[in-house]
N, CA, C and O atoms as a CHARMM CRD file, in Angstrom:
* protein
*
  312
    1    1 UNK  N      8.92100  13.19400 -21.59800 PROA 1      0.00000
    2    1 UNK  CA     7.78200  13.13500 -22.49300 PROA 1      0.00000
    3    1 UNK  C      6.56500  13.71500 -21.78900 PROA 1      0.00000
    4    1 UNK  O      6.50700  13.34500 -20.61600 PROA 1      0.00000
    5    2 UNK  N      5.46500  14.60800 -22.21200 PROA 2      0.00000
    6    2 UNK  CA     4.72300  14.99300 -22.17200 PROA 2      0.00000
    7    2 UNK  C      2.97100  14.10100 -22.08400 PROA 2      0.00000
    8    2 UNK  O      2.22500  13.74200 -22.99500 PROA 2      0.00000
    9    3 UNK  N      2.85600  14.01400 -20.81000 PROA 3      0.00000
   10    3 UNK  CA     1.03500  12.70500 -20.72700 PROA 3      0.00000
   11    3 UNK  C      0.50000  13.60900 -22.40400 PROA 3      0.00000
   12    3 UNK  O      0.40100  12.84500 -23.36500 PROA 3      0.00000
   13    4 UNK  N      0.24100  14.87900 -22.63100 PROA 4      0.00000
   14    4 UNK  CA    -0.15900  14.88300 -23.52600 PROA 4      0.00000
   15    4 UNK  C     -0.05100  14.25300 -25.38300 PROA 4      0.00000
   16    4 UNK  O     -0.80100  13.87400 -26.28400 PROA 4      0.00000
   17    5 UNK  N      1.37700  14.47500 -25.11600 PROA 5      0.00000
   18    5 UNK  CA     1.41200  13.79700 -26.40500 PROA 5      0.00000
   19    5 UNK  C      1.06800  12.31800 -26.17600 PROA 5      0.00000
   20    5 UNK  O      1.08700  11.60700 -27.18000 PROA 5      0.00000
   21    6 UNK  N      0.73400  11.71000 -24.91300 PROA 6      0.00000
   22    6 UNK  CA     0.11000  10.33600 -25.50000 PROA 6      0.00000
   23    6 UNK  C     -0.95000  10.16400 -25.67000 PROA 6      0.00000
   24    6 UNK  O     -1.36500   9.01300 -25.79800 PROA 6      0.00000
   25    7 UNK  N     -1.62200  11.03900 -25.72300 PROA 7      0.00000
   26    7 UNK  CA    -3.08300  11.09100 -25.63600 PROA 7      0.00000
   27    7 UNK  C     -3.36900  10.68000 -26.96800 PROA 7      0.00000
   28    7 UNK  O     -2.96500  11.60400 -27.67400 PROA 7      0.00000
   29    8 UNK  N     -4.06300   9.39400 -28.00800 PROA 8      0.00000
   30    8 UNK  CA    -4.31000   9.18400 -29.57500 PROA 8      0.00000
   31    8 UNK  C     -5.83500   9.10100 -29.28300 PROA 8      0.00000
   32    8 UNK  O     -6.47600   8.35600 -28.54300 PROA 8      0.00000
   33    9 UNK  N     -6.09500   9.82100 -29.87200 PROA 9      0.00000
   34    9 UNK  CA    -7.85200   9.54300 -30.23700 PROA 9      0.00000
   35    9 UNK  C     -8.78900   9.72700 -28.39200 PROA 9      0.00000
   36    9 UNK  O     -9.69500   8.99600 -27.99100 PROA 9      0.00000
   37   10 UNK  N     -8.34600  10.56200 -27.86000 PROA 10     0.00000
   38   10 UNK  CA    -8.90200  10.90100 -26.51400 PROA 10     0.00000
   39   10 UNK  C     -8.46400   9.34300 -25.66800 PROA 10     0.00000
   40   10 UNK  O     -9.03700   9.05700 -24.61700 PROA 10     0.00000
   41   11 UNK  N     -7.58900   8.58500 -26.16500 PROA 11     0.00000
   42   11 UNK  CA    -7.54100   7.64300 -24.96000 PROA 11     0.00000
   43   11 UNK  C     -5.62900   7.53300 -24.85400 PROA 11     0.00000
   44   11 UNK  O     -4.79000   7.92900 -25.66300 PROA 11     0.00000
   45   12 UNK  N     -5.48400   6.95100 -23.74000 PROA 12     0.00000
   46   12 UNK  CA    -3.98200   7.13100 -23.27100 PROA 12     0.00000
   47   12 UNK  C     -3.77800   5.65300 -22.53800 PROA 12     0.00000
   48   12 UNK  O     -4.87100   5.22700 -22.16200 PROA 12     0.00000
   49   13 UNK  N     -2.75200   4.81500 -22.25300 PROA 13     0.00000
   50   13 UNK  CA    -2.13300   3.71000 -21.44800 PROA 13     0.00000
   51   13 UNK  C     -1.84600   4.03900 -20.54500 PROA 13     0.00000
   52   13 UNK  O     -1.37100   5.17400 -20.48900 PROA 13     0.00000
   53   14 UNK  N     -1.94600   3.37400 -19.52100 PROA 14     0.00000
   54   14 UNK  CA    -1.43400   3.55500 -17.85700 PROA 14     0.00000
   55   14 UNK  C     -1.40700   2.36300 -17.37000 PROA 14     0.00000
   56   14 UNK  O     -2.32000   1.58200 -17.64000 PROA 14     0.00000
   57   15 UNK  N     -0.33700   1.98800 -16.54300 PROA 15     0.00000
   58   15 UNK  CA     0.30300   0.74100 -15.38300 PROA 15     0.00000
   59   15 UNK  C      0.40600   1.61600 -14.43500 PROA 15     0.00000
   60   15 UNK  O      1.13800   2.60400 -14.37200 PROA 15     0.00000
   61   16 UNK  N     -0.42100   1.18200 -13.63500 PROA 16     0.00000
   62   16 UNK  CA    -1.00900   1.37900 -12.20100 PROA 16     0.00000
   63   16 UNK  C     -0.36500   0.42700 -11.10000 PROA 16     0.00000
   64   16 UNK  O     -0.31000  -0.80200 -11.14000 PROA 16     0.00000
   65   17 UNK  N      0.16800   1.38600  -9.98500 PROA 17     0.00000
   66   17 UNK  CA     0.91200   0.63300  -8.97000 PROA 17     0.00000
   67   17 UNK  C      0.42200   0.79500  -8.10100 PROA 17     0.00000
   68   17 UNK  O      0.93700   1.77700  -7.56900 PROA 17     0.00000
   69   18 UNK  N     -0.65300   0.27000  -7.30100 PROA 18     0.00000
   70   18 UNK  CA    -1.62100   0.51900  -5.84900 PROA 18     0.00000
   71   18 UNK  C     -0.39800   0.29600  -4.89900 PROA 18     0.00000
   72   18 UNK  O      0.72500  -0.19600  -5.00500 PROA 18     0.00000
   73   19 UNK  N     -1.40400   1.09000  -3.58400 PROA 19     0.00000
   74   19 UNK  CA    -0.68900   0.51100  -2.48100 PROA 19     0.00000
   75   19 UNK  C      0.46100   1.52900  -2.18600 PROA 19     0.00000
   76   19 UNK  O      0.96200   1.46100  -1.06400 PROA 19     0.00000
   77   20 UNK  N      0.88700   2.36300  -2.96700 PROA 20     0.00000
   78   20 UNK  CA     1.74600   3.56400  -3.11500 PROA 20     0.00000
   79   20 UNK  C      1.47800   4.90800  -1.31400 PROA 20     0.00000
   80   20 UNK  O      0.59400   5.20000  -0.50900 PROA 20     0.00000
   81   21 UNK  N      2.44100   5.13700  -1.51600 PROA 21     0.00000
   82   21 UNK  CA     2.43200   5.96500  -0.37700 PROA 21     0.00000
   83   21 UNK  C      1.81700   7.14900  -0.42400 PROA 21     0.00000
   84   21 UNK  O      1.32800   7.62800   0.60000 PROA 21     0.00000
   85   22 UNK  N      1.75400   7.82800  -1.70200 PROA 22     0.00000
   86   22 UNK  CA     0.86300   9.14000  -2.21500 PROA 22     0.00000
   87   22 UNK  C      0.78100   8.97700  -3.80800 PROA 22     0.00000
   88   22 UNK  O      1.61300   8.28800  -4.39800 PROA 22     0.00000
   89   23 UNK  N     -0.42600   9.74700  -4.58900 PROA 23     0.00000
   90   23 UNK  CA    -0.58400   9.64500  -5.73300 PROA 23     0.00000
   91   23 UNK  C      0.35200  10.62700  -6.49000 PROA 23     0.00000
   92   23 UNK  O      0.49600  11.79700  -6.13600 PROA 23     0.00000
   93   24 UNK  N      1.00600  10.04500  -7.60300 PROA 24     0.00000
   94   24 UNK  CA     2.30300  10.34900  -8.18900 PROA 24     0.00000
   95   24 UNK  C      2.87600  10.02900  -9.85500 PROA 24     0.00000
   96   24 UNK  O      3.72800   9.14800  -9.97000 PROA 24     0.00000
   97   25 UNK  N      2.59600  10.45200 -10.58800 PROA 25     0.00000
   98   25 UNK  CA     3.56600  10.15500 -11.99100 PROA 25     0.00000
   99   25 UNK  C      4.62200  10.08300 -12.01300 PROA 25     0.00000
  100   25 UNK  O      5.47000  10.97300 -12.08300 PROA 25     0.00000
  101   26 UNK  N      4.74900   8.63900 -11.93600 PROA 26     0.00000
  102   26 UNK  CA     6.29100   8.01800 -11.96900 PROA 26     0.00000
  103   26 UNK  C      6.92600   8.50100 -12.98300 PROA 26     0.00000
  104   26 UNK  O      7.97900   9.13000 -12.87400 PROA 26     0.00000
  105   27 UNK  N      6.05900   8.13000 -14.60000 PROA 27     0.00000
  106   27 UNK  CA     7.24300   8.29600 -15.47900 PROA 27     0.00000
  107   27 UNK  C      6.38900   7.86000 -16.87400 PROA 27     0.00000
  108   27 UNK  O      5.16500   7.96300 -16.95100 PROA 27     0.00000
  109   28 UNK  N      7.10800   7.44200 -17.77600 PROA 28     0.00000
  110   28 UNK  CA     6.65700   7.22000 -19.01400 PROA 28     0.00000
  111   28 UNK  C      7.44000   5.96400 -19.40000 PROA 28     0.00000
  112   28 UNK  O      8.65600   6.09600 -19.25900 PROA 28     0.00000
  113   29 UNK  N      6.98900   4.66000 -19.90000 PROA 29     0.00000
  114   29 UNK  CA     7.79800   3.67800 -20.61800 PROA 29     0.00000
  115   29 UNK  C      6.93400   2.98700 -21.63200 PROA 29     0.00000
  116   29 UNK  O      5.84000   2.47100 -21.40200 PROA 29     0.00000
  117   30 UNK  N      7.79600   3.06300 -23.21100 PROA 30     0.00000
  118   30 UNK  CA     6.59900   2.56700 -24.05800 PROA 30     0.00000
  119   30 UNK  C      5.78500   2.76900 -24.35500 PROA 30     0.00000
  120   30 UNK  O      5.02100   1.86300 -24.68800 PROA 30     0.00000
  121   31 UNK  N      5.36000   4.29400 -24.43800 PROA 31     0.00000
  122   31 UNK  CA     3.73900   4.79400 -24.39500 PROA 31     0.00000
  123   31 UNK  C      3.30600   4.44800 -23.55100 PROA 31     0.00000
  124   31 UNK  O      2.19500   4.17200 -24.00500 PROA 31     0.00000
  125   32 UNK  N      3.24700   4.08200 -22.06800 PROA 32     0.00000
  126   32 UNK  CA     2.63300   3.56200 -21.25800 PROA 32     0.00000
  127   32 UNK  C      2.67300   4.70800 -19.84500 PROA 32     0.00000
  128   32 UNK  O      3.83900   4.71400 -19.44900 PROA 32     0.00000
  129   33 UNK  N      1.99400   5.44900 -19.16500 PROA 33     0.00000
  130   33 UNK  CA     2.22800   6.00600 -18.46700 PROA 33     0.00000
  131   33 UNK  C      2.07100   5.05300 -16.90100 PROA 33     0.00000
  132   33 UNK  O      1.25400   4.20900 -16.53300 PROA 33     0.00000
  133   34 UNK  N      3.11500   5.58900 -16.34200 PROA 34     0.00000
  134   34 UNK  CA     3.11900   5.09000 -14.80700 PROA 34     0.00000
  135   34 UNK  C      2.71300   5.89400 -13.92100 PROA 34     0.00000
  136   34 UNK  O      3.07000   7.07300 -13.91800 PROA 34     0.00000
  137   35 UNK  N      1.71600   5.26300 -12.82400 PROA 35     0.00000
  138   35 UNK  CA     1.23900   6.10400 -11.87900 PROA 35     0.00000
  139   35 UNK  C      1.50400   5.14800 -10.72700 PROA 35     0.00000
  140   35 UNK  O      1.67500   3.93300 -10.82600 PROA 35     0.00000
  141   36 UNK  N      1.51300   5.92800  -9.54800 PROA 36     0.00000
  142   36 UNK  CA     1.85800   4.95700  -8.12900 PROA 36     0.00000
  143   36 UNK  C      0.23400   6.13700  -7.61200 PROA 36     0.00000
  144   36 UNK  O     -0.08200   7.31800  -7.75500 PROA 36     0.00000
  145   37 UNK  N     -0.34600   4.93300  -7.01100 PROA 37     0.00000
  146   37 UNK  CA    -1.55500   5.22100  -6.85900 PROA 37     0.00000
  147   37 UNK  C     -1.80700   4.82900  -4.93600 PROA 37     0.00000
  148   37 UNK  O     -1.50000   3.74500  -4.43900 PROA 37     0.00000
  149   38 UNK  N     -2.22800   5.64400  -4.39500 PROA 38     0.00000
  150   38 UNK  CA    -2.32900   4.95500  -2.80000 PROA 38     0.00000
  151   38 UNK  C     -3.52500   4.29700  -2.42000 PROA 38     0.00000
  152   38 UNK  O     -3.25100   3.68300  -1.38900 PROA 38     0.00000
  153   39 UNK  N     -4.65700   4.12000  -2.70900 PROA 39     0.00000
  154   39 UNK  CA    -5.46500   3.76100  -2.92700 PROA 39     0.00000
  155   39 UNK  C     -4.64700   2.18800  -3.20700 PROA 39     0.00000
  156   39 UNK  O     -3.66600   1.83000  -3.85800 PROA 39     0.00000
  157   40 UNK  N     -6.11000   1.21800  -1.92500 PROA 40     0.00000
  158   40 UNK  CA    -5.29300  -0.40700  -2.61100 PROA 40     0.00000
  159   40 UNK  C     -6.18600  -1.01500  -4.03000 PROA 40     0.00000
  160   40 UNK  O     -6.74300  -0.25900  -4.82500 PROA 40     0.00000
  161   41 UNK  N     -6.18400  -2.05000  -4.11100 PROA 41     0.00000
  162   41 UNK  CA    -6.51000  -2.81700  -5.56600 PROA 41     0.00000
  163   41 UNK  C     -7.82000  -3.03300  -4.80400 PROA 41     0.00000
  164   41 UNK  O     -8.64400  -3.23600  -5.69500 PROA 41     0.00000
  165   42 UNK  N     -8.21700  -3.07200  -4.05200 PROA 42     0.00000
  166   42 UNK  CA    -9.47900  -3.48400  -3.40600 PROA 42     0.00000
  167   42 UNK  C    -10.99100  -3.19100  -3.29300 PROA 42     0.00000
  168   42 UNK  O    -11.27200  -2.66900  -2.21400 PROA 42     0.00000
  169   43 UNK  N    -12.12800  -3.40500  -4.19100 PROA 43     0.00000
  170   43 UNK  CA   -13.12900  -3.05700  -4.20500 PROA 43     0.00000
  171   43 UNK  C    -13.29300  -2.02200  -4.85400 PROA 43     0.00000
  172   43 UNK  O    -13.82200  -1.00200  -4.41100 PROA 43     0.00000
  173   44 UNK  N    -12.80000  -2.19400  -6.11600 PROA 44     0.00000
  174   44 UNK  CA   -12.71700  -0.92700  -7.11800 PROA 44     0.00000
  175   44 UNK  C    -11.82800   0.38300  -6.44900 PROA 44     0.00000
  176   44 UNK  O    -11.72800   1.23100  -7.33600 PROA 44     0.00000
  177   45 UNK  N    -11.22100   0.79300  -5.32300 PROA 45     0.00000
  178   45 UNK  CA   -10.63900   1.93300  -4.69000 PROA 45     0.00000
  179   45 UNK  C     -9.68200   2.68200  -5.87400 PROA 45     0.00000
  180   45 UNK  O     -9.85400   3.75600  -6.45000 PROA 45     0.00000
  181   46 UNK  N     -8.45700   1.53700  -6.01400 PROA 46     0.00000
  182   46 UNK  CA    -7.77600   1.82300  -6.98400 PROA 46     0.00000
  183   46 UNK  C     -8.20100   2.85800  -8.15600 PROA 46     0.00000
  184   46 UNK  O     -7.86300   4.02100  -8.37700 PROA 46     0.00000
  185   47 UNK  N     -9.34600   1.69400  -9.01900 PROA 47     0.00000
  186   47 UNK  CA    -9.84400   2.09800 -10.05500 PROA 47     0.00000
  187   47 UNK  C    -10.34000   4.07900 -10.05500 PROA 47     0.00000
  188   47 UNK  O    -10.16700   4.88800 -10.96700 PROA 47     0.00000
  189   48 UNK  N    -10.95300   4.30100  -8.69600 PROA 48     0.00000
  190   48 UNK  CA   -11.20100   5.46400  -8.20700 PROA 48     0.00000
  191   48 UNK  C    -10.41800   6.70300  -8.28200 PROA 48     0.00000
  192   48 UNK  O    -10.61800   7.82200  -8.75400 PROA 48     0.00000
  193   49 UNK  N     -9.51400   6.15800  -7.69300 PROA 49     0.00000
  194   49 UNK  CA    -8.32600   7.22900  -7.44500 PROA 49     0.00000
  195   49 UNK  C     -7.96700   7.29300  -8.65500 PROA 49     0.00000
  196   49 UNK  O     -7.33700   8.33500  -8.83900 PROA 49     0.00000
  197   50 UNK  N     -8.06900   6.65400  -9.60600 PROA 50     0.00000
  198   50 UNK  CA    -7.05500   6.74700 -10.92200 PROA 50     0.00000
  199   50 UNK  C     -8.03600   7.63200 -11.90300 PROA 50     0.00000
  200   50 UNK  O     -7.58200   8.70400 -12.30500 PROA 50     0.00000
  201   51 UNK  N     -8.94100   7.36400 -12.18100 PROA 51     0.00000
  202   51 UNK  CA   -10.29000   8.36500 -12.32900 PROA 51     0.00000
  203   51 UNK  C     -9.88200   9.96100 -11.94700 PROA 51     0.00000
  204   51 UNK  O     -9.38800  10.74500 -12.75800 PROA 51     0.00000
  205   52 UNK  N    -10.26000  10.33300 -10.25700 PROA 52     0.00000
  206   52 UNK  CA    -9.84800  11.30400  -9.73400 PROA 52     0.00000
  207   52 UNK  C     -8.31600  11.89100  -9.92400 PROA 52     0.00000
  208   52 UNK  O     -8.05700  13.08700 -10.05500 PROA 52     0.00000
  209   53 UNK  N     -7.45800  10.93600  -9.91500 PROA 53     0.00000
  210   53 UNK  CA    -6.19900  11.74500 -10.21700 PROA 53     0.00000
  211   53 UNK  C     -5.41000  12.03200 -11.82900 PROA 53     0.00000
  212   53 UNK  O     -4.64800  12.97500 -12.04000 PROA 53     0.00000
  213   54 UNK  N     -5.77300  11.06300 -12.78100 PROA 54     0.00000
  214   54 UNK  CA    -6.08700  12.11800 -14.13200 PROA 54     0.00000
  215   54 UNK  C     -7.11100  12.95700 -14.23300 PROA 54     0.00000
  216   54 UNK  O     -6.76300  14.03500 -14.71700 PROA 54     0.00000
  217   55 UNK  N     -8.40000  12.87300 -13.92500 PROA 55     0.00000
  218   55 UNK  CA    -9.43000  13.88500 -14.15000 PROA 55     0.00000
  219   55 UNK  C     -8.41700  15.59400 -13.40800 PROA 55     0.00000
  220   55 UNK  O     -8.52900  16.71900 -13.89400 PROA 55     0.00000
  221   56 UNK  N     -7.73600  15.30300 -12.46900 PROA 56     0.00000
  222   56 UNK  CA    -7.59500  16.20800 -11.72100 PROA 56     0.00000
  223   56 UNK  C     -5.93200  16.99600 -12.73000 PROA 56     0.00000
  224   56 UNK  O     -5.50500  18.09500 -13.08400 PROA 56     0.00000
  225   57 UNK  N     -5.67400  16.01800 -12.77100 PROA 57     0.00000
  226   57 UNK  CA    -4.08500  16.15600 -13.85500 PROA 57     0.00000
  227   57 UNK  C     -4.28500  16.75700 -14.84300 PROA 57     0.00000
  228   57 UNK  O     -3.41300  17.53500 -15.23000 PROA 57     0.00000
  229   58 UNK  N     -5.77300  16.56600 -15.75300 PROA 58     0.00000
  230   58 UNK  CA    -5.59900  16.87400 -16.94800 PROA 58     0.00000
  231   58 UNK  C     -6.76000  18.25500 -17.25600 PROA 58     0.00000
  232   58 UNK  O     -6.76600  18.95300 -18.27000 PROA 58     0.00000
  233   59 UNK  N     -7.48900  18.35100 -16.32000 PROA 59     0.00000
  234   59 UNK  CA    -8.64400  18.69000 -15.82500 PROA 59     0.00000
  235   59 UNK  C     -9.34800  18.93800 -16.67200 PROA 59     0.00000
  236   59 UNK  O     -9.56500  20.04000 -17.17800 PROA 59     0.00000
  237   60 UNK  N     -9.97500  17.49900 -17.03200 PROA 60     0.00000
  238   60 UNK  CA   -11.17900  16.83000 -17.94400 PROA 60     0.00000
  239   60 UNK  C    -11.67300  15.51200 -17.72500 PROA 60     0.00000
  240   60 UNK  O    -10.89600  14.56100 -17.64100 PROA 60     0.00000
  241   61 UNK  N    -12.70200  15.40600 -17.64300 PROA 61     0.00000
  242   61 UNK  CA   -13.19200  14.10900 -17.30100 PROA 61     0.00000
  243   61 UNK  C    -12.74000  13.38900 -17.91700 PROA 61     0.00000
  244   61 UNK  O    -12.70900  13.51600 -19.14100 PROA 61     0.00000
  245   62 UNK  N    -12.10300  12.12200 -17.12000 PROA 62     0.00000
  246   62 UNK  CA   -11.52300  10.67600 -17.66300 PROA 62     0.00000
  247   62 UNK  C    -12.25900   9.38200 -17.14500 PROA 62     0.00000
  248   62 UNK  O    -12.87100   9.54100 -16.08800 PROA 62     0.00000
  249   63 UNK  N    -12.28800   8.54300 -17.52500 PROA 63     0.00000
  250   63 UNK  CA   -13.23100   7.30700 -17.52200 PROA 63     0.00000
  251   63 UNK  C    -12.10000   6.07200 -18.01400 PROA 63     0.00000
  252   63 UNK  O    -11.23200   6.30100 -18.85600 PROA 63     0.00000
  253   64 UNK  N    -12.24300   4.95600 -17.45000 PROA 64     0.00000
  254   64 UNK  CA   -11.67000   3.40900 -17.82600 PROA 64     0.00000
  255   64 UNK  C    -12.39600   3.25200 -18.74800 PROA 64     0.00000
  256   64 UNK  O    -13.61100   3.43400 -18.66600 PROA 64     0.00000
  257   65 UNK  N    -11.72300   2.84100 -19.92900 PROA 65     0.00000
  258   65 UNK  CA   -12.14100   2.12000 -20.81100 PROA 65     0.00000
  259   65 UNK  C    -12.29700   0.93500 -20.88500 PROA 65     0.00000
  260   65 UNK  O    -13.32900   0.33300 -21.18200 PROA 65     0.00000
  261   66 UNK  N    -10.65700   0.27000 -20.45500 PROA 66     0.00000
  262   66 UNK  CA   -10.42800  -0.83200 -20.54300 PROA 66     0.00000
  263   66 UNK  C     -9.71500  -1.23100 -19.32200 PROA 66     0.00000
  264   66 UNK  O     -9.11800  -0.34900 -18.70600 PROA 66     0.00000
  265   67 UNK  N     -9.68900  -2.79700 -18.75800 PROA 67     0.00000
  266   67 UNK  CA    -8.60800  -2.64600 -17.69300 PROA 67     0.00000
  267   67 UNK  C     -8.86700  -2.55900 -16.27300 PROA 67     0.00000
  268   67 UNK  O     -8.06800  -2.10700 -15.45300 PROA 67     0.00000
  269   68 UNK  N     -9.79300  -2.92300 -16.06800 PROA 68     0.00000
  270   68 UNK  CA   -11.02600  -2.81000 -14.62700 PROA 68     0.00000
  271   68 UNK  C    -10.09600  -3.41900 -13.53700 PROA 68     0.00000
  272   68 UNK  O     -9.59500  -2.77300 -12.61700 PROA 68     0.00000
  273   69 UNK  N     -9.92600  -4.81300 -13.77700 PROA 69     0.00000
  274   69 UNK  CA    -9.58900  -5.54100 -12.87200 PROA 69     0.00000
  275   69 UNK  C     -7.41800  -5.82800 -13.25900 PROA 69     0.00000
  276   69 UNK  O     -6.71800  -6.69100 -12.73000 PROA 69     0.00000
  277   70 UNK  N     -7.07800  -5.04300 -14.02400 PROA 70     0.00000
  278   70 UNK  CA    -5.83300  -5.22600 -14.40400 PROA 70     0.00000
  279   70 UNK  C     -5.11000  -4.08500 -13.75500 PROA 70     0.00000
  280   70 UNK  O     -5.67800  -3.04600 -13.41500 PROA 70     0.00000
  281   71 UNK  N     -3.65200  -4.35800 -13.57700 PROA 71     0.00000
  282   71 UNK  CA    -2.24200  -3.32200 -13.56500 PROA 71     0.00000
  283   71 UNK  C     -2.62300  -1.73800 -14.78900 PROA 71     0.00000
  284   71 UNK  O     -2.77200  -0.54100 -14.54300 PROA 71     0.00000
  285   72 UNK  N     -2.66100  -2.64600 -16.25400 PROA 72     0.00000
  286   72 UNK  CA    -2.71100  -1.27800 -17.52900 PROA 72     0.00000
  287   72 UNK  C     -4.28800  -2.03600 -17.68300 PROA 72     0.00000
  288   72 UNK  O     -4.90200  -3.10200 -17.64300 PROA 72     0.00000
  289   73 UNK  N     -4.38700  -0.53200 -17.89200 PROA 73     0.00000
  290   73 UNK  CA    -5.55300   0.21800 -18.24700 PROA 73     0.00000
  291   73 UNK  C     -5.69600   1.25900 -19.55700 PROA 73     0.00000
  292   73 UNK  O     -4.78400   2.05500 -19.78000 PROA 73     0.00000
  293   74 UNK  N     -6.75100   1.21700 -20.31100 PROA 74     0.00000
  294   74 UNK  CA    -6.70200   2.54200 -21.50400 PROA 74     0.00000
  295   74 UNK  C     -8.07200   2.71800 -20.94700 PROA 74     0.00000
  296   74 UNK  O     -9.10100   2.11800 -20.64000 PROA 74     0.00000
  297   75 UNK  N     -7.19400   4.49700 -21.01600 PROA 75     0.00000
  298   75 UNK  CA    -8.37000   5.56800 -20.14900 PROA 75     0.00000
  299   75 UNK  C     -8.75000   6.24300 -21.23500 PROA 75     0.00000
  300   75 UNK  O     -7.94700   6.47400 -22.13800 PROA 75     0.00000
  301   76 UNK  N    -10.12500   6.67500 -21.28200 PROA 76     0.00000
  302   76 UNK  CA   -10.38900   7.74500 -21.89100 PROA 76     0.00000
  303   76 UNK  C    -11.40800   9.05700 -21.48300 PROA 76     0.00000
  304   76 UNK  O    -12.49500   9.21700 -20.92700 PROA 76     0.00000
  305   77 UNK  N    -10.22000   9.98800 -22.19700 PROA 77     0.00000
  306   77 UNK  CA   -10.52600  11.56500 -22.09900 PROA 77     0.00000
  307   77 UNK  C    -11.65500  12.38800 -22.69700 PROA 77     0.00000
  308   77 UNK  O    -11.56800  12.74100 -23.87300 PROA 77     0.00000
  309   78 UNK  N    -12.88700  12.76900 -21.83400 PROA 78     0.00000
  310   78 UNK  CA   -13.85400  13.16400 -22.58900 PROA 78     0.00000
  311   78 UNK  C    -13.70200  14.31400 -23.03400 PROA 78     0.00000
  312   78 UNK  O    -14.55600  14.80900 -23.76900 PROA 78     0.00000
């Protein structure tokens, strides 16, 4: 499956796995995209990298919507 086709209304799902050895798209389950993120859960870092590595994936600014302090998150694509 294609990150694009999940994209509804400029926003998309993601379960975020910190702590990862390098930043990586695992996969797709449920509309839900998986990322293994290296960056830890700690002091917003996470949140960062996940920012930077769709912005960089899709290359368009992306922003948390939802999901600050959680695993899934809905991001959205400006």
């Amino acid at each position: 499956m294609d990150l694009e086709r999940l994209i509804v209304n400029s926003r998309f799902r993601v379960r975020v796995f910190p702590n990862a050895k390098k930043n990586v798209l695992k996969g797709f389950k449920d509309n839900i995209v998986l990322v293994d993120i290296a960056a830890p859960a700690d002091k917003n870092k996470a949140n960062l990298e996940v920012v930077k590595f769709f912005s960089r994936l899709l290359k368009k600014k992306v922003s948390i919507k939802s999901g600050l302090k959680s695993k899934d998150k809905l991001l959205f694509v400006h």
